[in-house]
N, C-alpha and C positions, 0 to 999 in steps of 0.2 A: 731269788738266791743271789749271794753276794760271791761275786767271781773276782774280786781284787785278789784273792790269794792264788788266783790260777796266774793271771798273769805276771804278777808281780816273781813267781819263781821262774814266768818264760824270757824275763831280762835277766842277760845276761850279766850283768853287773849285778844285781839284786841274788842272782843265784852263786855265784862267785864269793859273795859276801858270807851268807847263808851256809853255805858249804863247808866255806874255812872255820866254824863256829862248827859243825856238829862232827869233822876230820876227827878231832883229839880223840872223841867220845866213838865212835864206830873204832878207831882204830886201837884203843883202850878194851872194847868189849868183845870184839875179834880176838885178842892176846888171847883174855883171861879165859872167855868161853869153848877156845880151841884148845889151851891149854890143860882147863880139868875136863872135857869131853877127851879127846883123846887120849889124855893120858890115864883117864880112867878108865873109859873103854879099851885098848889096848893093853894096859898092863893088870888094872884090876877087875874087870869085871869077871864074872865066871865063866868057864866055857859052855860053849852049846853043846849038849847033850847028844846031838848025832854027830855035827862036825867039828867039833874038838874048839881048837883055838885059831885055825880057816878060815870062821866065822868072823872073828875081829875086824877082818877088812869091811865089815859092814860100815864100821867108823870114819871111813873114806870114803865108800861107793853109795851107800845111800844118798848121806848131804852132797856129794859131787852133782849124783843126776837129780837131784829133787832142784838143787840151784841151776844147774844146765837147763831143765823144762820152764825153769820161774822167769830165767832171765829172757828165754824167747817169748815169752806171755808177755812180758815186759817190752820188749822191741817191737811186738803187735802191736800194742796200749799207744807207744810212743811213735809208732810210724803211724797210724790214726791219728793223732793229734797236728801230726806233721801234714799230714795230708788234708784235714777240716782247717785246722786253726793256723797254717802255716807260720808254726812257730819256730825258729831254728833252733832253740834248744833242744824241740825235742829229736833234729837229727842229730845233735852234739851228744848227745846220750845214747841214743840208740847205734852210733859210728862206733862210739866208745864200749859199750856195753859185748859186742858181738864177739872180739876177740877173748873176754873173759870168757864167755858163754861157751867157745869154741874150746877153750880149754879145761873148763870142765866136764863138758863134754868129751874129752880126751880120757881125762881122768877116771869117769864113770865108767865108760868102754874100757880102760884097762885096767882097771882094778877090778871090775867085771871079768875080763878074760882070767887075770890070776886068780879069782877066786870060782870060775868055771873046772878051773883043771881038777883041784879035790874033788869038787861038788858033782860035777856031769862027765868027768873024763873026757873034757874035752876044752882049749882054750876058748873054742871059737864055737858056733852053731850056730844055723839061719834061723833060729828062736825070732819070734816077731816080735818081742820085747826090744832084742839085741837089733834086730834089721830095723825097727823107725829110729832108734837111737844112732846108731849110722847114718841115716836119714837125715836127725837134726844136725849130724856134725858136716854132713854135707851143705847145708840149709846157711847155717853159720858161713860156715866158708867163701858161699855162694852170696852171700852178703859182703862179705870182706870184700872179696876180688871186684865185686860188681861198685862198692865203692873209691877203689883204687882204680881201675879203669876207667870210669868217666870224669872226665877231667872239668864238667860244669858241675859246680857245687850243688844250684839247684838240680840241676837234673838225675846227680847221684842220687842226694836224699830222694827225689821222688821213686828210684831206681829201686833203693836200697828199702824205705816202707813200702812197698806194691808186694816185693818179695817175703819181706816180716810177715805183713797181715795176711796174705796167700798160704805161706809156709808154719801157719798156727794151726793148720786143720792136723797137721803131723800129731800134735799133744795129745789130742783125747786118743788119737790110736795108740800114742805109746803107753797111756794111762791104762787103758781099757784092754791093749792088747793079752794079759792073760786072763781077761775074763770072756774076751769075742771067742780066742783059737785056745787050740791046745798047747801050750808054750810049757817048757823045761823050768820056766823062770817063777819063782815064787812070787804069790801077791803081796802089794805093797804092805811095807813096815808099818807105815803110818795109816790111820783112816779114821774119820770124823767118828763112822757111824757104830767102828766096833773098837776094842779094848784090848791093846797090844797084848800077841800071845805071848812076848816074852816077860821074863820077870822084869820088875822095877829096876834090878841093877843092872840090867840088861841094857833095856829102851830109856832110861833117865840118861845116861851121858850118851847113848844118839841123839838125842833130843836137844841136848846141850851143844853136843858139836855139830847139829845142822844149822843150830842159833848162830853159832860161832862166823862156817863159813858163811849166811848170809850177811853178818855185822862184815866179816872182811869183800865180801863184794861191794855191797855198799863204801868201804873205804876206802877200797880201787878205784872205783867207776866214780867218785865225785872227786879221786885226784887226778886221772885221766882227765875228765872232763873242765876242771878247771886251768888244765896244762891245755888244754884242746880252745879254751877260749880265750885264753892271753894269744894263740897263736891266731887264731879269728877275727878278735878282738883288736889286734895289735894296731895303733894309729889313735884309737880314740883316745880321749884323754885320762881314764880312769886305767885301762891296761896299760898303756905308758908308764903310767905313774906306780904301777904295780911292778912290771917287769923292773922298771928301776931300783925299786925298791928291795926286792929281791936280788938284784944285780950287787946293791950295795950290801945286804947282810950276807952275798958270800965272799966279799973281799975282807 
C-alpha cells in the first residue's frame, strides 16, 4: 500500500497548501447547508405531535452533540497517530480541534437543558445520557488546560493524546447509555440500522443541518490550524514568505 498520501498531508507546508484550496468550499457549504437546515427546520417544518414546536431545537442539539462526540473520535484517531507516527501535525489538529469540541459540547448541554424543561420538567437531571456528556465536556477542557500548562511542546502533545485515546471509552457510554440504563433521554435520531420515526419533513433538514455544522467544523479547524502553523512554522522559509504575504494584502 502506498502511503505517500499519509505523509505528504503530515508536512506541514503540503497541508497548509491543501487546506487553502478546500477553505472556500467547506466554508461555501457550511453557509448554504446551515442556511436551508435550519431555516427549514425551525420555521417550516411541522410540529411534533406531542411537543408542539419545543421540538425545533432538535435542529441545534442533535448536530451540536453528534459533532461534539465526532470531533473527540477524531482527537483519539489523531493523538494515535501522534503517538506511533510522531507526526506534529497531528497535535496541530488535535490542539486545535479540542476547543471547538468543547464548545459544542456547550451547546448540546444547553440546548439540552432548554429543551429538558418542556419535555421532563426539569432543566437539568443526572440522566446518563446528560452525566457522560458532562463527562466529555470535562474531558475537552482537561485537554485544553493540560495543553496550556505544559510548557514543552513535546511533552504537551504527548500529555494531550494519552488523555484523548484514554478519554474515548466516554463515547460508546454516551452512545449506548439509553439502551445500558433507564434514562429520561430519547434514543438516537439518527441510526444505520432503522428508519427515522419522523416524517421526511421532519428528519430531511436535520440531516441537512448536521451536514452543515460538520462542513463548518471542518472550516474552523483547518483555519485554526493553518493560523497555528504559520505560528510554528514561523522561521522557515515558506511561512515567512506566507506571513509576508499576507502582511502585505492587508496593507
Amino acid at each position: 500500500m502506498n502511503w505517500t498520501w499519509f505523509y505528504k498531508w503530515g508536512s506541514p507546508k503540503w497541508f497548509y497548501s491543501m487546506s487553502g484550496k478546500f477553505l472556500p468550499w467547506l466554508v461555501t457549504a457550511s453557509v448554504l447547508l446551515l442556511g436551508i437546515g435550519l431555516i427549514w427546520g425551525l420555521a417550516f417544518a411541522p410540529p411534533d405531535y406531542q411537543q408542539g414546536n419545543s421540538f425545533r431545537i432538535i435542529y441545534i442539539h442533535v448536530p451540536a452533540a453528534l459533532l461534539a462526540q465526532s470531533i473527540y473520535i477524531m482527537l483519539a484517531g489523531t493523538g494515535i497517530i501522534g503517538l506511533i507516527w510522531k507526526i506534529k501535525l497531528a497535535d496541530v489538529a488535535l490542539r486545535q480541534a479540542a476547543p471547538i469540541g468543547a464548545w459544542m459540547t456547550v451547546i448540546a448541554l444547553t440546548s439540552g437543558a432548554i429543551w429538558g424543561k418542556p419535555t421532563w420538567g426539569a432543566y437539568w437531571v443526572w440522566d446518563a445520557r446528560l452525566t457522560s456528556m458532562l463527562i466529555l465536556l470535562f474531558l475537552y477542557l482537561g485537554i485544553i488546560a493540560l495543553g496550556q500548562a505544559i510548557t514543552n511542546r513535546d511533552s504537551a502533545a504527548r500529555g494531550c493524546a494519552l488523555l484523548a485515546v484514554v478519554g474515548v471509552v466516554n463515547i460508546p457510554i454516551i452512545k449506548y447509555s439509553v439502551e445500558w440504563w433507564n434514562t429520561l433521554h430519547q434514543p438516537a435520531s439518527f441510526s444505520y440500522s432503522h428508519q427515522p420515526a419522523m416524517p421526511t419533513q421532519m428528519w430531511l433538514p436535520l440531516l441537512i443541518a448536521v451536514l452543515g455544522f460538520y462542513c463548518f467544523f471542518g472550516a474552523v479547524l483547518f483555519a485554526r490550524m493553518r493560523l497555528e502553523l504559520l505560528r510554528r512554522e514561523s522561521g522557515s522559509r515558506w511561512a515567512d514568505a506566507e506571513i509576508a504575504r499576507l502582511l502585505k494584502d492587508r496593507i
